[in-house]
N, C-alpha and C positions, 0 to 999 in steps of 0.2 A: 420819714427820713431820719430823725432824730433818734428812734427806736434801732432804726438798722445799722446807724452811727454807734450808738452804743454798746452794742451785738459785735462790732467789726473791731471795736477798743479793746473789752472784754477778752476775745479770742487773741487779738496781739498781743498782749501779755501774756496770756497763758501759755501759747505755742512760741514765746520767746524763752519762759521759765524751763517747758517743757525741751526744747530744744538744749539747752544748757545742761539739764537733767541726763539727757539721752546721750552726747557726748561725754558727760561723766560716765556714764556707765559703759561706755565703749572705751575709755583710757583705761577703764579698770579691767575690765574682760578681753579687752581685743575682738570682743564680736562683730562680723561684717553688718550681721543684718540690723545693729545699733546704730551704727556709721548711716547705714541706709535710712534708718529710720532720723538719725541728725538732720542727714539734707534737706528728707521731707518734713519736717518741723522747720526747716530754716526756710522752706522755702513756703511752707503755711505762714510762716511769720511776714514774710516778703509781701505775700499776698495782701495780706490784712493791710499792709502801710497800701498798695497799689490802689488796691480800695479804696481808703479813707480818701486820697489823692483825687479819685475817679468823683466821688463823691461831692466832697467840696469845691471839683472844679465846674462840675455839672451845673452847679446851685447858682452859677454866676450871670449874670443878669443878660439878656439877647444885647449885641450892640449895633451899629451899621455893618460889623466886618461880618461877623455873623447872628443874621436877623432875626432866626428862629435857636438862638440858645445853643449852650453848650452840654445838651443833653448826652450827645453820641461819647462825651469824655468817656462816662461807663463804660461803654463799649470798647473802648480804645485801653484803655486799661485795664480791662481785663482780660482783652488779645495781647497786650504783656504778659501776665500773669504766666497765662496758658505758653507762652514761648520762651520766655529768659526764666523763669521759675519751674516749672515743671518738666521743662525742656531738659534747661540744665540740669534737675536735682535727679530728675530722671534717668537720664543718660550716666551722671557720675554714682548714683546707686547702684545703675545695672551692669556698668563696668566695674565696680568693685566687687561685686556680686561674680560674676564671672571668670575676677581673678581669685576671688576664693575658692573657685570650683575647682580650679586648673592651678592650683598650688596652695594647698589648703595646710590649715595648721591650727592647733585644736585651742581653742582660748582658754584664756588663764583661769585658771582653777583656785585661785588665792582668796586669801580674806581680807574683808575691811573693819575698822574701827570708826564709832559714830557712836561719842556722848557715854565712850567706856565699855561699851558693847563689842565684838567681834562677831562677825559675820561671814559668808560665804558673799564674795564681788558679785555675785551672779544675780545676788536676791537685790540689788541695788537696779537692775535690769528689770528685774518680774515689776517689782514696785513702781517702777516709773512706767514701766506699758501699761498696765492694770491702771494708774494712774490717767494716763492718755486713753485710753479706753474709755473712759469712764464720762471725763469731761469733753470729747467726742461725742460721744451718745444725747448728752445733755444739750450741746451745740446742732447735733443732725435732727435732735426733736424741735429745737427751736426754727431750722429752717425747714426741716419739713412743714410748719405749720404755715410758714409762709408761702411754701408752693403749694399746699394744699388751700388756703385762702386764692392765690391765683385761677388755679383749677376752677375751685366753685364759681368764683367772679365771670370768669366766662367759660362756661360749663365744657369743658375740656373734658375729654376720658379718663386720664390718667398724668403718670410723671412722665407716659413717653412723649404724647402729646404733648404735656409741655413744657418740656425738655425741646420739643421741635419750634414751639410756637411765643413762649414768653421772651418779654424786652426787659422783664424784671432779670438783671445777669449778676448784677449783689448775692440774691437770695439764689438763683442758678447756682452761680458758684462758690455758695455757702455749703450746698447743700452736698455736691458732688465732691466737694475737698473735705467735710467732716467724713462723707461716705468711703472713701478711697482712705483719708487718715485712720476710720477704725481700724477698716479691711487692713491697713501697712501694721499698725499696731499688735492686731489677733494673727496676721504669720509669721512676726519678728516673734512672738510670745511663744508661739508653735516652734519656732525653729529650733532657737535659743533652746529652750526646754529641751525638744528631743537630742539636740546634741550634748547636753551637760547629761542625759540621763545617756545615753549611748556612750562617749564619749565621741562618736563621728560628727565632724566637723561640716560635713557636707549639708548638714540639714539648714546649719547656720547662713551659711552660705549663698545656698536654694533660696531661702526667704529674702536673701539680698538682693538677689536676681528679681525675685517675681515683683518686689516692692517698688525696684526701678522700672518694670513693665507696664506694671499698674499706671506711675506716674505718668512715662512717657503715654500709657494710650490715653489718660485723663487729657495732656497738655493738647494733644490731636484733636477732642471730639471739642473741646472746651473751644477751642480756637476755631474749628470749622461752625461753630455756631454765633459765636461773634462774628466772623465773615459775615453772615448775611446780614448782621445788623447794622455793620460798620457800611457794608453796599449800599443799602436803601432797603429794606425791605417793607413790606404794604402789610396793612393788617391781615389778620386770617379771612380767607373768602366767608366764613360763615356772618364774620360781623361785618364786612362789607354790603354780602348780603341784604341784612338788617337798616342797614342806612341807607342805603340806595330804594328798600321798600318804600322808607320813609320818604323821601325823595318821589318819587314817582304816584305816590297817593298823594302829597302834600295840592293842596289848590291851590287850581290854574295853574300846575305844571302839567305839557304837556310828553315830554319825554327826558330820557337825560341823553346828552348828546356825548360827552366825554365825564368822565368819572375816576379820579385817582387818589389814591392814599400813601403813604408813605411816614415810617419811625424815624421823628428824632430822637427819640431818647426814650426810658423807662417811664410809662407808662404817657408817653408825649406821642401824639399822632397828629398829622394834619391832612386836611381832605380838602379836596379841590373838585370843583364840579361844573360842567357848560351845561344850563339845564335850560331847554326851550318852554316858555309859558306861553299860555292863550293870549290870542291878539287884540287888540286895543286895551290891557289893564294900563291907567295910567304911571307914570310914572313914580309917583309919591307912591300908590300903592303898590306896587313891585319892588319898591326899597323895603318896604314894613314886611312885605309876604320873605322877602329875602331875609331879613333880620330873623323873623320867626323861625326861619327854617334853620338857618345856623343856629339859633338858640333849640331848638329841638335835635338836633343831630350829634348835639354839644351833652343837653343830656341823655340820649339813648347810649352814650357809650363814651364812659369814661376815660378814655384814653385820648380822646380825641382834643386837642385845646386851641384848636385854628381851626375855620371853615370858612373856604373862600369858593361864595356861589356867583357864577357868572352867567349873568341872560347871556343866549343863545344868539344868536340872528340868523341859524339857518334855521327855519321855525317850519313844523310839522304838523299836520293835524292829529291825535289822536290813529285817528285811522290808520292815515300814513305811516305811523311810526307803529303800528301794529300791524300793518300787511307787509 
């Protein structure tokens, strides 16, 4: 947690500088797809504070109000993210973007001075995207390593998978806003470029357009995936699975009669089970065989940090609960 605190600091400053950067060089050009590319830096900067918020609020200790933790903060905060930030930066890229198409007007062509030097405004634009490029890359290998440790942890296929299936949503949407920030970066760069070598204005423009699409579809997929975790969602069937094996081989149980899971938070799950055992164990050994099993279920799968096993009383034979 501390590692991802620092990762999430890191980036707020950068995409705070970077943002400052990008607005200077759109007062000096008049570029749409600079302007576009400001929002999304302002609105990566936004993110990074939603974050750190989400973060520190999560860490807050369970109380009577709520018993099991303030894990879901993540979640809740980052279905911000994805709605007033990307929404917004989204929506006002692609309509600036648009009004450049439909009344377009060719950017300034001027020069700047910097430390005595005279330059072409335009190269103040190359530099700072190259720029944001660059420390983008650095930031998306960083989080790729993180969802690529997820993956391995529970052998997952790929990033679609889990992309569908992780509660880690820090490092989800570390990973998808450096992805989308290069992606906004490499077509403002494209545009910019072909319109200063053309002098058509239109290319600038174009890349306005596509960078506030990009956004807004990020804000959509980002948001429909925190839905399910802000709902309740259960762990993946494969690892339930896996603990319910456990469950069912464990001695002297003789079936499970109800069995549920459900995410409070990143990397926080708790499991609940009506599990009928064989008849006459006493009772002192029924507690011990319970304890055991919460402690085995606890470590087959580290997500999990609650286990609440309850004897049964509608009690089954074997048999019975196999015919």
């Amino acid at each position: 947690m501390a590692e991802s605190k620092s990762v999430v600091i890191a980036a707020l400053v950068a995409n705070g500088a970077i943002a400052v950067l990008k607005f200077l060089g759109f007062l000096l050009t008049g570029s749409a797809a600079m302007l576009s590319e400001t929002y999304h830096s302002i609105s990566d900067t936004g993110n990074q504070v939603f974050l750190l918020i989400g973060i520190r609020y999560s860490n807050k200790e369970a109380s009577r109000g709520h018993p099991f933790g303030y894990g879901k903060a993540q979640f809740f905060y980052s279905f911000l993210v994805s709605v007033l930030l990307f929404g917004i930066a989204g929506w006002e890229s692609a309509k600036h973007g648009y009004d450049a198409i439909m009344h377009p007007h060719v950017p300034e062509q001027g020069a700047t001075t910097l430390l005595g030097y005279t330059f072409p405004a335009v190269w103040v634009n190359y530099g700072v995207l190259i720029a944001a490029i660059l420390f983008e890359a650095w930031a998306l290998k960083k989080a790729y390593a993180g969802m690529k440790k997820d993956i391995e942890q529970h052998d997952w296929s790929g990033l679609a998978e889990a992309f569908k299936k992780t509660t880690n949503v820090t490092t989800l949407t570390a990973f998808t806003e450096d992805t989308i920030a290069m992606a906004g970066a490499g077509i403002a760069l494209f545009g910019i470029y072909l319109s200063r070598l053309t002098g058509n204005p239109l290319y600038d423009a174009v890349a306005a357009l596509l960078i506030g699409l990009m956004l807004m579809g990020f804000a959509v997929a980002l948001a429909w995936e925190n839905k399910r975790l802000l709902l309740g969602e259960s762990l993946p069937k494969s690892e339930e699975r896996e603990l319910r094996d456990i469950i069912e081989g464990w001695d002297g149980v003789v079936n499970i009669v109800d069995f549920r899971t459900v995410v409070f938070g990143p990397e926080d799950a708790i499991l609940t089970a009506d599990v009928a055992f064989d008849k006459g164990i006493a009772t002192a050994e029924m507690d011990q065989k319970i304890t055991d099993l919460e402690d085995a279920l606890i470590e087959q799968n580290g997500s999990v940090s609650k286990v609440y096993i309850e004897p049964e009383t509608r009690w089954r034979s074997k048999e019975e609960a196999a015919g």
